[in-house]
C-alpha positions as CSV (number, residue, x, y, z in Angstrom):
1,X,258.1,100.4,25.5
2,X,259.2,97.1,26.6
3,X,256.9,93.7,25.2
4,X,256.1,93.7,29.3
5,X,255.5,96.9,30.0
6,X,252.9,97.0,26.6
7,X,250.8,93.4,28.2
8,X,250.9,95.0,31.6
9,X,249.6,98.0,30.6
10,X,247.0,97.0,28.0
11,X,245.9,93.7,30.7
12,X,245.2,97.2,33.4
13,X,243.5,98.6,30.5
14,X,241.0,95.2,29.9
15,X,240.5,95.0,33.0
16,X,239.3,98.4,34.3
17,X,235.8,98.8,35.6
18,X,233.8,100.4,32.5
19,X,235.6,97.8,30.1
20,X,235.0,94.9,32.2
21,X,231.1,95.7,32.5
22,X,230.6,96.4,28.7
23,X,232.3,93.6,27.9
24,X,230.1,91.6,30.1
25,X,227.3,92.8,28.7
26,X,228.0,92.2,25.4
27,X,229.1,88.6,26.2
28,X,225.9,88.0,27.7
29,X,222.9,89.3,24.9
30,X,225.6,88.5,21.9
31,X,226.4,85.0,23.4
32,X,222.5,84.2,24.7
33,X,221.5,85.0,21.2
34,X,224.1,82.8,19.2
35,X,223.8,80.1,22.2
36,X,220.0,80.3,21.3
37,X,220.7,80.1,17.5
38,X,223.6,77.4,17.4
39,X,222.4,75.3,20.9
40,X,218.3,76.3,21.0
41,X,217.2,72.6,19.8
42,X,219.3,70.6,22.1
43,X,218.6,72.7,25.4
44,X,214.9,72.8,24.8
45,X,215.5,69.2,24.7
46,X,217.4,68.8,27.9
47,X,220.3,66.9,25.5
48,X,223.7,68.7,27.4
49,X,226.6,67.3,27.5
50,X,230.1,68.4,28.5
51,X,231.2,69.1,25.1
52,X,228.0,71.2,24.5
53,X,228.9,73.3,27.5
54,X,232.4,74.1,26.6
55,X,231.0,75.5,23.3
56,X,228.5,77.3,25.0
57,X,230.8,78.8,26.8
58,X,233.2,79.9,24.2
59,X,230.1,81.4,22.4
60,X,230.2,83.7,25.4
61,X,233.6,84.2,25.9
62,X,234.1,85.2,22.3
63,X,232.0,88.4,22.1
64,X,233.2,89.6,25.4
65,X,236.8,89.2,24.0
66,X,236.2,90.9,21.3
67,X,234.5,93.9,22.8
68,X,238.0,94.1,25.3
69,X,239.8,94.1,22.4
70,X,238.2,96.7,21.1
71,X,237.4,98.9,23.9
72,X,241.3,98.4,24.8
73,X,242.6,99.4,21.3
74,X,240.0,102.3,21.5
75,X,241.5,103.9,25.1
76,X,244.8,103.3,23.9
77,X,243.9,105.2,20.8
78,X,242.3,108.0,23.1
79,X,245.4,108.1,25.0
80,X,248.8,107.0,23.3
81,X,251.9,106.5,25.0
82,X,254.5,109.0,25.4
């Protein structure tokens, strides 16, 4: 299997529909939790900047990656090549 051919077919992979949505809803209670933890005191305080937001963000990008990547590598597993 070509290095194209492998992205290609694990990107259809990460983003069909039951991945996507788990992945989303992991993102969201993981990432509102560790925002909460990590960011709690300076939203209750209204202090948000830009640089704030970007790692607010990545708190929530993270755990959704991670569940792609795992719920990718597990289909794949389910279902190897020929």
């Amino acid at each position: 299997m070509s290095d194209l051919s492998a992205v290609t077919g694990w990107t259809q992979l990460a983003l069909r529909r039951d991945i996507v949505v788990r992945g989303v809803k992991v993102g969201l209670v993981v990432g509102t939790i560790l925002a909460v933890i990590n960011h709690g005191d300076r939203l209750l305080a209204g202090d948000v900047d830009t640089d704030m937001l970007f790692k607010i963000i990545l708190t929530y990008l993270v755990p959704y990656s991670v569940s792609t990547w795992a719920s990718v590598q597990t289909a794949r597993a389910a279902n190897p090549p020929d």
